[in-house]
TIBA-328756 format. One record per residue (C-alpha): x, y, z. Coordinates in steps of 0.001 Angstrom, whole numbers, padded with zeros to 6 digits, always signed. Example, Ala and Ser with C-alpha at 12.3 -4.5 7.8 and 13.67 -1.06 7.14 Angstrom:
+012300-004500+007800 +013670-001060+007140 
This chain:
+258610+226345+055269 +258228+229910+056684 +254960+231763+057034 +255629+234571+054996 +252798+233595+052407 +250409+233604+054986 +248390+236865+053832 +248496+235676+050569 +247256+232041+051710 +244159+233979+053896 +243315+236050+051103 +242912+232961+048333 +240931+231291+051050 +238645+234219+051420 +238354+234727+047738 +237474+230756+047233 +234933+231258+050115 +233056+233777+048372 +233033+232149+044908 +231811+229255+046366 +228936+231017+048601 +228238+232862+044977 +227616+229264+043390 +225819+227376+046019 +223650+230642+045703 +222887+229565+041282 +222142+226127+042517 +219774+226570+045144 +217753+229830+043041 +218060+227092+039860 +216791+224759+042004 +214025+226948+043093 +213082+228564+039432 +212947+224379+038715 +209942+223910+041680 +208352+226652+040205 +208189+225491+037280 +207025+222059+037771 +204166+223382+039867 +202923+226157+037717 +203077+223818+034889 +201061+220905+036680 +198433+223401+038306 +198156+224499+034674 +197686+221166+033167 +195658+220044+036181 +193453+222754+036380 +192829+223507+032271 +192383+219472+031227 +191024+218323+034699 +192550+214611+034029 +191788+211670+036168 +193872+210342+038886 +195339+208036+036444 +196255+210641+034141 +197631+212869+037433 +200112+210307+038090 +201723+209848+034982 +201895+214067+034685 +203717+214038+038167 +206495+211220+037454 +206707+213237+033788 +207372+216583+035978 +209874+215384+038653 +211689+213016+035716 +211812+216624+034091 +212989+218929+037317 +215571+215843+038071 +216703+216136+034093 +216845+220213+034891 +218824+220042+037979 +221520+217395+036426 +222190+220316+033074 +221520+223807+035151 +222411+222675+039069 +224547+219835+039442 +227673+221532+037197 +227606+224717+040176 +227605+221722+043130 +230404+219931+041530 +232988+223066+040475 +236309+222993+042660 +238750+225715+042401 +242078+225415+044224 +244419+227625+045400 +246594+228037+042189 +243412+228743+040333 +242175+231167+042586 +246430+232585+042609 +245548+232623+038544 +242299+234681+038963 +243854+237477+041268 +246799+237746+038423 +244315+238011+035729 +241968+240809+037456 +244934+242548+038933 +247407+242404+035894 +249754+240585+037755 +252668+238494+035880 +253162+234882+037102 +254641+235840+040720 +252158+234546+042589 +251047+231501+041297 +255251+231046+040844 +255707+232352+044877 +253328+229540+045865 +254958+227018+044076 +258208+228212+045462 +256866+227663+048996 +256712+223967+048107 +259466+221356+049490 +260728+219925+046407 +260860+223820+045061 +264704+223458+046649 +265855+220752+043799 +264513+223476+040765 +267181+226110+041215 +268111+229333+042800 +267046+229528+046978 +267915+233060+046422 +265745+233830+043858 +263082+231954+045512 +262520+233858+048800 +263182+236841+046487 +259651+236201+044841 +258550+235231+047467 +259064+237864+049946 +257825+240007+047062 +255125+238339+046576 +254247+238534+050763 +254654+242484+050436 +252208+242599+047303 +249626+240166+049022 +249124+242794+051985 +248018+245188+049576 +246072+243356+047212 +241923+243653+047864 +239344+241319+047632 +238612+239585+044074 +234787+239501+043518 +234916+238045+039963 +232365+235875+039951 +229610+235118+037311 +227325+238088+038105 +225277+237248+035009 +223584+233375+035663 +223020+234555+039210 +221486+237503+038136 +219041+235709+035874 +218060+233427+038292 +217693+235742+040854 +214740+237213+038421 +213428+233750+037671 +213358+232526+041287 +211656+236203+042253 +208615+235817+039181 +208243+231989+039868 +207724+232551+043416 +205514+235786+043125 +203090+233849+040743 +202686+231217+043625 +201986+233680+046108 +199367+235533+044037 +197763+232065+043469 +197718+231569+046764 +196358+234947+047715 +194052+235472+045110 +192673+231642+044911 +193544+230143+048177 +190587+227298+047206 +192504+226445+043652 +195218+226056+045520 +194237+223797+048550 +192008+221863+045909 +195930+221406+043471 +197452+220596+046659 +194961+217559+047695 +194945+216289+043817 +198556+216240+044085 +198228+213513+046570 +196028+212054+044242 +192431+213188+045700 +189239+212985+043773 +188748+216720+044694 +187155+219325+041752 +188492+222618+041488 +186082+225180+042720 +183698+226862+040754 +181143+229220+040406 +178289+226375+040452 +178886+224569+043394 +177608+220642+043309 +176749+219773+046721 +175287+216046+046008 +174394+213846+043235 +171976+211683+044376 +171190+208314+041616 +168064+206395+042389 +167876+207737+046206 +171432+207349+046790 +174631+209443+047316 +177045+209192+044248 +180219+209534+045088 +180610+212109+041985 +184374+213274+042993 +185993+209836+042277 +187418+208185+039009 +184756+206679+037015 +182699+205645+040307 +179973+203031+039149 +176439+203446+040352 +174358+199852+039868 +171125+200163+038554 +168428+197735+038038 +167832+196601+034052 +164053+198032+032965 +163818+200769+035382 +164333+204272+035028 +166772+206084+036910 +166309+208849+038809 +168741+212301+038961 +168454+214304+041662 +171693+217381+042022 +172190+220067+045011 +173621+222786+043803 +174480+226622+045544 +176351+228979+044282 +175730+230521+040274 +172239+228469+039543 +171259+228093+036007 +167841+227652+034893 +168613+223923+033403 +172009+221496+033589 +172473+219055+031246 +172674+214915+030920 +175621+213892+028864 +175135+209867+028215 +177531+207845+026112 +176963+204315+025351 +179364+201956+027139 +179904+199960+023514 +180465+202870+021344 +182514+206059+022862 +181289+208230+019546 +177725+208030+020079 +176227+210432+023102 +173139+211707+023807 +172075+214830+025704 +169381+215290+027975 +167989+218736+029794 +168554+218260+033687 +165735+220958+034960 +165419+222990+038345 +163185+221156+040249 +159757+222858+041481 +159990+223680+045179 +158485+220772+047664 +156228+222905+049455 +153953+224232+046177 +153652+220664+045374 +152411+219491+048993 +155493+216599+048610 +157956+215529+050607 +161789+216504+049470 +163396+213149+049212 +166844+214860+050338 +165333+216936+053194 +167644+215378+055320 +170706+216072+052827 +173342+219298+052072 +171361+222230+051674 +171225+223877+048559 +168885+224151+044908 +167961+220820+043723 +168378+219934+040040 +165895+216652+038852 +165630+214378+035765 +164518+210659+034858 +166376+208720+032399 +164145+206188+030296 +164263+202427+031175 +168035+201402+031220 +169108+198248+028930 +172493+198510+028653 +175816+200065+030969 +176072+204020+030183 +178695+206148+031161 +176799+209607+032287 +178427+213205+033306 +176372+216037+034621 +177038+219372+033836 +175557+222551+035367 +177110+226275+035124 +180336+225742+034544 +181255+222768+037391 +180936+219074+036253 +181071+215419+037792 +183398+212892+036558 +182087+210606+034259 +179862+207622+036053 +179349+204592+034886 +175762+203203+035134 +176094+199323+035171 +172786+197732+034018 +171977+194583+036525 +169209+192379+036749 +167818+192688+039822 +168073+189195+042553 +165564+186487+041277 +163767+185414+044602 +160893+183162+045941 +159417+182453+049413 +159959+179817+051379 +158919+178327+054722 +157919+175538+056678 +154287+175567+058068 +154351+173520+061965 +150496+172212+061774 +149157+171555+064609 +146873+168465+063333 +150030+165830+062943 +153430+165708+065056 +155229+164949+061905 +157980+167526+060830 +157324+170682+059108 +156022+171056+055380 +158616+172513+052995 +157003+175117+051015 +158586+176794+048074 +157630+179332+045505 +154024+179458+047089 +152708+183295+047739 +149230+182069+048630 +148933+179479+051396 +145885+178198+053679 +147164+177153+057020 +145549+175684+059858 +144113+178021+062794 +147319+177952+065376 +149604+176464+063151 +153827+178262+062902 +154787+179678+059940 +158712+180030+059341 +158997+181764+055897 +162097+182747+054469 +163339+184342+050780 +165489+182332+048661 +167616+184658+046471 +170551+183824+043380 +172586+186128+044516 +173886+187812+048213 +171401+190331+049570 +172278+193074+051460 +168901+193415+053942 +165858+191787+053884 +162683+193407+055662 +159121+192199+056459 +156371+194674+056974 +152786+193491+058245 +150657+196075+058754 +152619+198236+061350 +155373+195821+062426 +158202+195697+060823 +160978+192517+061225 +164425+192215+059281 +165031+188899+058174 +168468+186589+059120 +170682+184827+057313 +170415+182394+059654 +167924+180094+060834 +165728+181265+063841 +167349+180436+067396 +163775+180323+068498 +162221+177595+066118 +163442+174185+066229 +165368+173473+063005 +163691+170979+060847 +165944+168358+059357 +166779+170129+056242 +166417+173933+055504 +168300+174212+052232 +166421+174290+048834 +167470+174787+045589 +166477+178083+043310 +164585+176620+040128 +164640+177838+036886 +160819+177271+036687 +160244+179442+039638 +162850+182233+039972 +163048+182499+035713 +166839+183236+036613 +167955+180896+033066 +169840+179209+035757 +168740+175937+036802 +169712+174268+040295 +171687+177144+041298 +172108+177178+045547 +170189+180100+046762 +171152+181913+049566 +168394+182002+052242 +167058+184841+054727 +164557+183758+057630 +162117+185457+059708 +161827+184736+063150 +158284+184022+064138 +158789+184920+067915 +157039+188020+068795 +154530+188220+065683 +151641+186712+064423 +153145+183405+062860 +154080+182225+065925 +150556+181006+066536 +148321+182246+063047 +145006+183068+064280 +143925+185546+061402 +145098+186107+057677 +148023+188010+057215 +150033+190004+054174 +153341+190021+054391 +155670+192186+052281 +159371+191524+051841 +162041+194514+050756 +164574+193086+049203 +167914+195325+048850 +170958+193147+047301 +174708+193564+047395 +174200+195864+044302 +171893+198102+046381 +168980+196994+043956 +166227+195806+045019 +163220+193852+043567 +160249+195740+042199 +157461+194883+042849 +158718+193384+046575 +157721+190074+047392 +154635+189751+049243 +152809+186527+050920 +149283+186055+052045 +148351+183273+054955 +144752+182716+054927 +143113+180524+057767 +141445+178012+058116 +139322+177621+061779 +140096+175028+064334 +136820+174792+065346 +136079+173182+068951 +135228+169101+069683 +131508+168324+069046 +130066+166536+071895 +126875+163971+072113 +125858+161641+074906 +122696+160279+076065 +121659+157791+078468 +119733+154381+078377 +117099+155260+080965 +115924+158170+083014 +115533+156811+086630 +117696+155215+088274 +118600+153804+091980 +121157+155739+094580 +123991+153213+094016 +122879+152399+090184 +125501+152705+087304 +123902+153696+084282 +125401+153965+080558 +126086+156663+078983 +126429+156569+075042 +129316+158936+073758 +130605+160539+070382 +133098+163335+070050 +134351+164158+066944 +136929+166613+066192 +139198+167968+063086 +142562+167695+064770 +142259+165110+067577 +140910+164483+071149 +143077+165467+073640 +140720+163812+076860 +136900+163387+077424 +135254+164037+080984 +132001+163426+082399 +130932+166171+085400 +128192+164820+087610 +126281+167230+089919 +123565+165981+092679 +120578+168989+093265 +118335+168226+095841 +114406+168781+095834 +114612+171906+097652 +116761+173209+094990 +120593+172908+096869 +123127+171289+095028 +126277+169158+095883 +130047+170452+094810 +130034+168507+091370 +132206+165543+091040 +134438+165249+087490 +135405+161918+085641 +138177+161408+083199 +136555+159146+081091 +139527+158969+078180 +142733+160577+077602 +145054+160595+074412 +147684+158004+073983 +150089+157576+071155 +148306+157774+067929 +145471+160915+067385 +142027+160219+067505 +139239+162350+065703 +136436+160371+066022 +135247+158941+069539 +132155+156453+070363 +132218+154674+073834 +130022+153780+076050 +130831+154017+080078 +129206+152801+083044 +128700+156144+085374 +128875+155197+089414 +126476+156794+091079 +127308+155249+094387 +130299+157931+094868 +127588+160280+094987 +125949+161771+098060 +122083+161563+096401 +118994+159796+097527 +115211+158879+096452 +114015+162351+094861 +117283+163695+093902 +118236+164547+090327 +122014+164231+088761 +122560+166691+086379 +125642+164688+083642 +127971+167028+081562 +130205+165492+078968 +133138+167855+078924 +135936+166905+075450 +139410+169348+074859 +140955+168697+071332 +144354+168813+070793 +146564+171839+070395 +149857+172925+070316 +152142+172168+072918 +152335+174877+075921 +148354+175772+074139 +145488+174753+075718 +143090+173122+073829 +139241+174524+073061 +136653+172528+075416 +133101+171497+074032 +130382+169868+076251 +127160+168060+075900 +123639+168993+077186 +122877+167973+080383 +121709+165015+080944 +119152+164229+083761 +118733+161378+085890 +115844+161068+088499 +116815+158837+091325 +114098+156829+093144 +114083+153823+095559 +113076+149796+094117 +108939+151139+094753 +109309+154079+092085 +111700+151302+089575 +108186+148793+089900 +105983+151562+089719 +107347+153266+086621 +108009+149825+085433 +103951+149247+085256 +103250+152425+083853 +105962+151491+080868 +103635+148056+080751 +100445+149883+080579 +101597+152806+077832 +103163+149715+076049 +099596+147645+075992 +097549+150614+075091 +100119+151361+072450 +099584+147988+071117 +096378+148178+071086 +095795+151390+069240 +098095+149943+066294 +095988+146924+066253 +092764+149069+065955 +094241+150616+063177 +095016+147463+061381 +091708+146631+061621 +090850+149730+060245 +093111+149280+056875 +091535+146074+057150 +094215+143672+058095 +092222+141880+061067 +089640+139367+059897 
């Protein structure tokens, strides 16, 4: 086939090019008018019904099911459209008045054209046709009217945006973060900083956040606010069973910190004008929203919990038996033995959070384990009884926090203490009024000691008895006898110590021997005195040593066999005047004839 329809073959091709351009052009400015849309009409429903992130999500599939329903009728049909050549041949005839030559030329120009009739008449029109096709100009008959419109939709849709974003650049950060489903409020004149419920932060942004409170306490408001500050906010309460019945309740400015001489309980927080109420004692779940100016929280939902039912326990170490540890339970008041380890722990229905004893000014967290530094007794579970915790919930296990006695006071009790325990539980509640203990004492007082001798002088190398009792409230640990030699002219020998007894096995309290003391081992002669000393240590705890009691002194003259006869005599004499003078007063009652 010969090229002389090649003008007319460029020209449909440019024409086609251009009508093409024109619709791609409707498509994308319809597919542009169709963003705008969908995000002026979810900032609007956003921003004017403020729904939850729930309701957000259901608006933004509703939206793009919508834009993808709007680009299938309005922008899909201009994607789709295919003209070919003959019906671009067809347009150029119809805007230039032309009969059927060219659409007839390029059908001419086809192979089979040869089989239809005359060749003459064929490259007739057509060479016709080739001379016409030179002169012919551009077709720009395109729908003018559709772009045109969207042209002016595209333009307002996307001038909107941009004064949104210039004029409320917040509004618009704040849409864009909700759009990706934040918990974020829109701004607004009032500002809420913090919500603070009970002492704590409330995570006010969020869907229905729930704050636990404890059942038959009040609950305590506190809001930071900058920005417009009203006089008074409000308290919006609806009950949790019935949606229709609300009640309202002033939230007031609160009076400055620094006329009242108080501390700020959110010093340390945002900065800003704080906002404080009290609800009445709280029996049942509440859903609450704040409002102040014109911002507002979400609506939170106060769950009403019991707080954790709890009682102490412990095991007391006494020091008067080597048996295991006593298991106490439920007791706050407890006598222990001077010396004696007390273990205590808290035994609570449900996980706590943190556990801390205070006494006086030291301060110890509690475990949930037991105490590396205290041998374990046997068995450290217990069970929570209804009786004692009042829980409704009987034989329940408890879970069980212990305080290590290493470093404080009931390692080794030596004086009464008070112990308080704040208790915080999973919920963040904690128990009001805190558990306290008190540990009275009761003294480990020292051995007592007696001893005494059967006579007074003795020889160098005699061995003379001495009579014994110790007694003591825990046990005898070991009795000792010191023996010290002083001359007449008032020197003295080193003393010389016996260990008279020492503990075996079994404890004993209550000691009376009698031992034979050897006075040979000493360096003494006639005129010396020995000065005796019983010495007794009771018993204590291991690694403790024990309190030491002694006896008076006890004084024997020494003297040679002469001095033994000699006193010997005098005994005899004192003895026969002594029996004389009680016969002479029988005599005088008148027993004697």
């Amino acid at each position: 086939m010969s090229g002389e329809l090649t003008p007319l073959h460029r020209l449909l091709r440019r024409i086609a090019r251009h009508r093409r351009r024109t619709r791609w052009w409707i498509a994308l400015l319809g597919t542009g008018v169709i963003l705008c849309a969908a995000i002026l009409g979810l900032f609007c429903f956003d921003w004017l019904l403020r729904p939850a992130r729930e309701v957000r999500l259901v608006g933004l599939v509703v939206a793009v099911a919508a834009g993808v329903l709007a680009f299938i009728r309005y922008v899909l049909p201009w994607l789709r459209y295919r003209e070919s050549e003959l019906d671009i041949a067809l347009l150029v005839e119809k805007h230039h008045g032309i009969d059927s030559d060219l659409v007839a030329a390029l059908q001419f120009e086809r192979p089979e054209a040869a089989r239809w009739g005359s060749l003459e008449l064929e490259r007739r029109v057509i060479r016709r046709v080739a001379e016409l096709a030179q002169r012919l100009p551009l077709v720009r008959d395109v729908p003018r009217t559709p772009l045109r419109r969207r042209v002016i939709a595209a333009v307002c849709g996307m001038t909107l945006l941009a004064f949104l974003w210039i004029l409320f650049p917040e509004h618009v950060r704040t849409f864009t973060r909700r759009l990706l489903l934040e918990e974020t409020p829109y701004p607004t004149a009032t500002r809420l900083v913090a919500v603070y419920i009970n002492g704590e932060a409330v995570p006010w942004t969020e869907s229905e956040p729930i704050i636990r409170c404890a059942a038959g306490q009040p609950v305590t408001i506190a809001v930071v606010a900058r920005g417009y500050l009203p006089s008074t906010g409000k308290l919006i309460l609806r009950s949790s069973k019935n949606d229709h019945r609300t009640v309202e309740q002033d939230l007031p400015h609160a009076i400055p910190k620094e006329s009242t001489g108080d501390t700020d309980d959110h010093a340390g927080g945002p900065a800003g004008e704080v906002y404080r109420a009290e609800l009445p004692v709280l029996q049942e779940t509440v859903h609450l929203r704040i409002l102040l100016g014109d911002a507002a929280t979400n609506w939170l939902t106060l769950a009403c919990l019991n707080p954790p039912a709890v009682i102490l326990v412990g095991y007391v170490e006494d020091p008067r038996n080597d048996s295991a540890p006593a298991l106490m339970q439920g007791v706050t008041q407890l006598t222990v033995t001077e010396g004696a380890r007390v273990t205590l722990g808290v035994a609570s229905d449900r996980p706590l959070r943190r556990v801390v004893a205070r006494m006086d000014r030291l301060q110890r967290p509690l475990e949930k384990r037991w105490p590396a530094s205290v041998p374990q007794p046997p068995d450290t579970s217990t069970q929570l009884l209804t009786s004692t915790a009042g829980n409704g919930t009987s034989g329940k296990s408890a879970e069980l926090w212990w305080l290590d006695p290493e470093g404080l006071p009931l390692s080794e009790l030596a004086t009464p203490q008070h112990i308080i325990f704040e208790i915080t539980d999973e919920n963040n509640l904690t128990v009001d009024p805190p558990l306290e203990a008190t540990l009275l004492v009761r003294p480990d007082y020292p051995p007592q000691v007696t001893a005494r001798t059967l006579t007074k002088f003795v020889l160098p190398t005699a061995k003379p008895t001495l009579v014994c009792q110790v007694r003591d409230d825990l046990g005898i640990e070991k009795v000792t006898v010191q023996a010290q030699v002083i001359h007449p002219d008032g020197n003295s020998e080193p003393p010389v110590v016996w260990t008279m007894w020492e503990k075996s096995a079994d404890r004993v309290k209550v000691l009376d021997e009698k031992w034979k003391i050897d006075l040979g081992r000493l360096s003494c002669g006639k005129g010396d005195r020995v000065e005796l000393v019983v010495s007794a240590t009771d018993i204590r705890r291991p690694g403790r040593e024990g309190a030491v009691s002694s006896s008076e002194p006890i004084t024997l003259e020494v003297t040679d066999l002469a001095g033994i006869l000699a006193i010997m005599s005098e005994i005899d004499r004192q003895s026969a005047e002594e029996l004389r003078e009680m016969i002479d007063k029988q005599l005088d009652v008148g027993g004697g004839p």
